[in-house]
C-alpha positions in Angstrom: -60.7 211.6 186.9 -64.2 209.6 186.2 -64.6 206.5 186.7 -64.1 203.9 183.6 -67.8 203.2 183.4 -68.2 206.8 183.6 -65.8 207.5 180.8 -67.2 204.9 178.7 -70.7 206.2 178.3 -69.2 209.6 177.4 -67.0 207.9 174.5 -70.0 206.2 173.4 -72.5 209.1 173.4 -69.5 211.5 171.6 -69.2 209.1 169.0 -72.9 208.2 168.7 -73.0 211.9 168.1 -70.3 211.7 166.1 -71.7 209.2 164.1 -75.3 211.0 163.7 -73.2 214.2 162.3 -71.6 211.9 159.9 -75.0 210.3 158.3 -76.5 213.8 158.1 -73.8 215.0 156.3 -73.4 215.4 151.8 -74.6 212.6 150.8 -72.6 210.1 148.6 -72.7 209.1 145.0 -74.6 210.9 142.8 -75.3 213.9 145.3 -72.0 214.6 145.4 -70.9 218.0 143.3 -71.3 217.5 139.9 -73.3 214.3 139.7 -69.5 213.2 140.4 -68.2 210.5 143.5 -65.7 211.3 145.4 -62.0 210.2 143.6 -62.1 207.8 146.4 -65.2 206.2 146.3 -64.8 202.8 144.0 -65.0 198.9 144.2 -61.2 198.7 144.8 -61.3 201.1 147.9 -64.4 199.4 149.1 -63.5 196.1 148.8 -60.1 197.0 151.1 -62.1 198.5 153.7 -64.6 195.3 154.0 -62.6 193.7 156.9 -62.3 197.0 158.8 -66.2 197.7 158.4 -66.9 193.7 159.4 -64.7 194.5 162.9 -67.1 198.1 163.2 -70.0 196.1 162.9 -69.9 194.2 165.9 -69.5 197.3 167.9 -71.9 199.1 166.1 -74.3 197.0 166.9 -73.0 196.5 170.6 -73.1 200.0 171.0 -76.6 200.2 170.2 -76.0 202.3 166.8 -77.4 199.7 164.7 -79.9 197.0 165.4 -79.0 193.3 164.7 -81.2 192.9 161.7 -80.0 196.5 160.3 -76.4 194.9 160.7 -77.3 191.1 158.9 -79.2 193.6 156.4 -75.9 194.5 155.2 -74.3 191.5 153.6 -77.2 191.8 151.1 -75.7 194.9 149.6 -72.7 193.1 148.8 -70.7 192.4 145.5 -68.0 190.3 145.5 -66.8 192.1 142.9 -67.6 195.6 143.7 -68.0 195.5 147.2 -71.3 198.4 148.1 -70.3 200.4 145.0 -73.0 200.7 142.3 -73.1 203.2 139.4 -75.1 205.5 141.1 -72.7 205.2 144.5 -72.7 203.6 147.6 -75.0 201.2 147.6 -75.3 200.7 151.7 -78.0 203.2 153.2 -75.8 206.0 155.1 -76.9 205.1 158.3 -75.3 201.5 157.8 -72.0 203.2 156.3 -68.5 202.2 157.3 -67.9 205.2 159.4 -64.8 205.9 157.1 -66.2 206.2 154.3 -69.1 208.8 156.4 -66.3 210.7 157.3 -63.1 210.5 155.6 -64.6 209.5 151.5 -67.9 211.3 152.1 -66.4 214.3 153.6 -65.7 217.7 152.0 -62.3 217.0 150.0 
């Protein structure tokens, strides 16, 4: 069995690759098929998932994923009313996307 140090710089790098999968992937929005976002992509979903996302952003940046500026970059994308959604999609970069929204909204449903 590895050590714990050990087995957490494999988590990290499995998620970091993870993570880099995710970004690459179909973009969002307006890229998605048919000009059409995914059913779950919308101000009500995002606005639920902004305390989840505020908890992943401490670790992202912890984790060396994102830098500190990238992270206080963030809050500028956001609506209290819509939360990162704009008419053309999520407005956040992908590479500062909630990583369930990379994954689970972004993915191929």
């Amino acid at each position: 069995m590895p050590a714990s140090k050990e087995l957490v710089l494999r988590m990290k790098a499995v998620s970091l690759a993870r993570r880099k999968a995710a970004v690459a992937f179909n973009p969002c929005g307006l890229h998605c098929p048919e000009g059409k976002p995914f059913y779950c992509c919308n101000a009500s979903i995002c606005n639920s998932l902004k305390k989840n996302f505020d908890i992943e952003r401490k670790r992202l940046v912890k984790d060396g994923f994102i830098t500190s500026e990238q992270n206080e970059s963030i809050d500028s994308y956001w609506n209290e009313e819509t939360g990162f959604w704009t008419p053309d999609g999520c407005g956040l970069p992908r590479e500062l996307r909630y990583m369930d929204c990379l994954v689970y909204v972004c993915g191929d449903h």
